[in-house]
C-alpha positions in Angstrom: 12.0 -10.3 20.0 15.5 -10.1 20.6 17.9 -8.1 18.6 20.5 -9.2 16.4 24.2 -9.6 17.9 27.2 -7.7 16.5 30.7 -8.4 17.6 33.4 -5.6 16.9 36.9 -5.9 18.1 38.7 -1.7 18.0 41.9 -1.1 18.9 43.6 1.4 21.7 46.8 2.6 20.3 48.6 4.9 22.6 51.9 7.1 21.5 52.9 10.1 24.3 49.6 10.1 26.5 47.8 10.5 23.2 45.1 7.9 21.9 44.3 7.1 17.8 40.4 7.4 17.1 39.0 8.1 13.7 35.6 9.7 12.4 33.2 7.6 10.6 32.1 8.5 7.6 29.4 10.8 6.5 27.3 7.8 4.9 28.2 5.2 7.5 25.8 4.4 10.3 26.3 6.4 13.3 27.7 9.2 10.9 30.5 11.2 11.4 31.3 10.2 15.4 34.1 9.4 16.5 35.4 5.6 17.7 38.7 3.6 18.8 40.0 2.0 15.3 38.4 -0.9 14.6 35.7 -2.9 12.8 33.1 -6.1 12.4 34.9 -9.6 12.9 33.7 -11.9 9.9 32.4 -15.3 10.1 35.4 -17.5 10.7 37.4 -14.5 11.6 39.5 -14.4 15.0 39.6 -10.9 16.9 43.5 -10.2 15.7 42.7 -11.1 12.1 39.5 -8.6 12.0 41.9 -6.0 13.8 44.8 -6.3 11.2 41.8 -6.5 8.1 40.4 -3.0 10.0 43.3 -1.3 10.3 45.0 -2.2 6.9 41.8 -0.8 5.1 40.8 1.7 7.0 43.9 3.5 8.1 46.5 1.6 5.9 48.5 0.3 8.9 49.4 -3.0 10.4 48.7 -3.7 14.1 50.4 -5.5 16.9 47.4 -6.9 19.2 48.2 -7.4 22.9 45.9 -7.8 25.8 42.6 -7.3 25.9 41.4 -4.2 27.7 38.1 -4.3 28.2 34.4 -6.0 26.7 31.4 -3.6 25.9 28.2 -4.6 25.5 25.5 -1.9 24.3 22.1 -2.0 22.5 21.6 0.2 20.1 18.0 0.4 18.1 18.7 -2.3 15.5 21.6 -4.7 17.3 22.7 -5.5 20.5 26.7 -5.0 19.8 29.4 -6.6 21.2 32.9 -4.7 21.5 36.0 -5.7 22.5 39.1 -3.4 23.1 42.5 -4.7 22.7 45.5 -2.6 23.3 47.6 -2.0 20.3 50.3 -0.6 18.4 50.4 0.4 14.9 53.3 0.1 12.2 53.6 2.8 10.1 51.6 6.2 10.6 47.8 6.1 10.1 45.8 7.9 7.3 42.4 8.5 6.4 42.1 5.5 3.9 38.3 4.7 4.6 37.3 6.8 7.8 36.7 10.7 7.2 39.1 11.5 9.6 42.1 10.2 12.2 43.4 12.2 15.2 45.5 11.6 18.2 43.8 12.5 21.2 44.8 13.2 24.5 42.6 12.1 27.1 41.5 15.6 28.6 40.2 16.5 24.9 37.9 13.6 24.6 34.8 15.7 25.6 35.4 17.6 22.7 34.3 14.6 20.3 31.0 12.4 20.2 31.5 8.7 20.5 28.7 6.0 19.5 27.4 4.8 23.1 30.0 1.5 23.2 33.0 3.7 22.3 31.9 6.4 25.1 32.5 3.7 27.8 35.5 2.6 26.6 36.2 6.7 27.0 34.5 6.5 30.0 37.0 3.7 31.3 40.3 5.7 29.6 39.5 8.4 31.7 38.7 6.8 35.0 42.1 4.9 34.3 44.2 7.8 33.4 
């Protein structure tokens, strides 16, 4: 049986070496780790519309989407999910609208947070890059 198929797009928004990632929530799945910005792409949606959606709710910011920086692919228990990393820049300075927590991160500091598997190689990649 094959699993179900989840497509995500997250954004990588860097200001002075440091990168935006937020905290899920306490009752979210994968609780309280930390990710790149982001969120599910609905039926009919395309990747830059989800991005602005995510952003706008979650952090009460608009985006700018430019290229695309890498595609995850990583099973988890229940999906097989589908990420896609765009680089970004946000307008206007991002709060904690419907995440548990936002930080800017440098990329030496990442160790000190725990990323959902898909997020940790887009860490992974950040650092190899840096």
């Amino acid at each position: 049986m094959s699993l179900p198929h989840v497509r995500i797009v997250a954004a990588e928004v860097e200001v002075d070496g440091a990168f935006l990632i937020t905290q899920r929530r306490a009752e979210a799945e994968l609780p309280l780790l930390w990710e790149f910005p982001g969120g599910r792409v609905q039926e009919g949606e395309s990747d830059a519309e989800a991005l602005r959606r995510s952003l706008r709710d979650r952090l009460g910011v608009d985006v700018q989407l430019g290229h695309r920086v890498l595609h995850v692919t990583h099973a988890y228990s229940a999906y097989t999910l589908d990420m896609v990393v765009y680089r970004c820049a946000v307008v206007g300075e991002p709060r904690a609208v419907r995440v548990a927590d936002v930080r800017w991160v440098r990329p030496e500091a990442f160790g000190d947070y725990r990323f959902p598997g898909a997020d940790q190689q887009t860490v992974d990649k950040l650092l190899r890059d840096s």
